[in-house]
N, C-alpha and C positions, 0 to 999 in steps of 0.2 A: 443337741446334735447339730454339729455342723457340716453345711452342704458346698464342694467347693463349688465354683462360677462353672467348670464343666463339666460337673454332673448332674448340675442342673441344666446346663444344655441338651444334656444326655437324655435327661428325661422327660423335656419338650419334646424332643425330637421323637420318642420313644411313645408318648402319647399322643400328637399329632396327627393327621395322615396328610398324604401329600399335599389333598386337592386343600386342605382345611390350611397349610403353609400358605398353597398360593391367593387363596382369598387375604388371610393378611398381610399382604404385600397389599393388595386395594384399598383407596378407598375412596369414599362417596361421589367422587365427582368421573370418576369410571364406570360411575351407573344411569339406567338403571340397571340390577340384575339379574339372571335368570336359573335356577339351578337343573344343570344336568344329570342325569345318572350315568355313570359307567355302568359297559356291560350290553346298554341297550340300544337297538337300533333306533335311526334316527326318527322315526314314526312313531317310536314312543319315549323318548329320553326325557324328554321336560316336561318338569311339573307344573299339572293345571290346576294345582290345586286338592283341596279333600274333600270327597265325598260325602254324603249325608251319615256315614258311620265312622267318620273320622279317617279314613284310610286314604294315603294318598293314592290319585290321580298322573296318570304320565299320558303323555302326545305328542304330535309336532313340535315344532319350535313356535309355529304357529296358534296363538294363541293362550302360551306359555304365559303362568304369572310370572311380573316383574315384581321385583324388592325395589322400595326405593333408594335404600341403604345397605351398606356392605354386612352393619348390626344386622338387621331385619335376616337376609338372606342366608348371612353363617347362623343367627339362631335356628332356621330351619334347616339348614345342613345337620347340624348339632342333634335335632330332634328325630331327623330320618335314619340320620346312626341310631341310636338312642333306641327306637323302638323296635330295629331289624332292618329297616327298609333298603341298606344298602349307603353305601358312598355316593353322595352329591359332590359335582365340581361347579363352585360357584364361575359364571362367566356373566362379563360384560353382558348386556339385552344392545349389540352393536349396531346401529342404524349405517346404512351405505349415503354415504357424500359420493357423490359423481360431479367430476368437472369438466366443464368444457360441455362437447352434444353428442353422448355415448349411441352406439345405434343399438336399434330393439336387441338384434344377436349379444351384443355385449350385455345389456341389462337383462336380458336371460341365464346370460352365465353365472354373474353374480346373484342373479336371487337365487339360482337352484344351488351353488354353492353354499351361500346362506342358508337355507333351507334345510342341505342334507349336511352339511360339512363336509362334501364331497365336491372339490373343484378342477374343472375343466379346463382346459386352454384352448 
């Protein structure tokens, strides 16, 4: 059986999900990583991890495990489909460079933006 070139695109695409496209656009050196959930507020979106009966954990961003690698992080995307748990969007674990001598009001802004993914001007 032969598969032309774009129906095999057809059906990456078709097995895919979005967030699981834009992880493989990364890799390792845009880490470390952190997996988000869609759906959820930001107090609980990121995983901290699994629990003593294997079930995952969601919280802040705070706190949040990082992946060291783009592998690491999409095989638990992978695994949180896999069992029910919902769509993970792999993102950067971004640290804030500030240059120059931001004042406190500025580095408020930026962590609580950080924080919630909610940003202020």
């Amino acid at each position: 059986m032969k598969i032309t070139k774009q129906r095999l695109k057809e059906i990456i695409k078709e097995e895919l999900t979005k967030y699981e496209r834009e992880a493989l656009m990364m890799d390792d050196e845009d880490g470390p990583f952190v997996l988000r959930m869609s759906g959820k507020g930001a107090e609980e979106a990121y995983l901290h991890g699994l629990d003593s009966g294997g079930r995952p954990k969601f919280g802040p961003r705070d706190g949040a495990h990082e992946y060291s690698s783009i592998d690491k992080a999409m095989n638990r995307q992978s695994a949180l489909k896999a069992d029910g748990d919902g769509l993970a969007e792999v993102e950067p674990a971004a640290t804030l460079r500030l240059k120059g001598d931001p004042s406190q009001k500025e580095i408020d802004r930026l962590a609580y933006g950080a924080r919630t993914g909610r940003w202020r001007k």
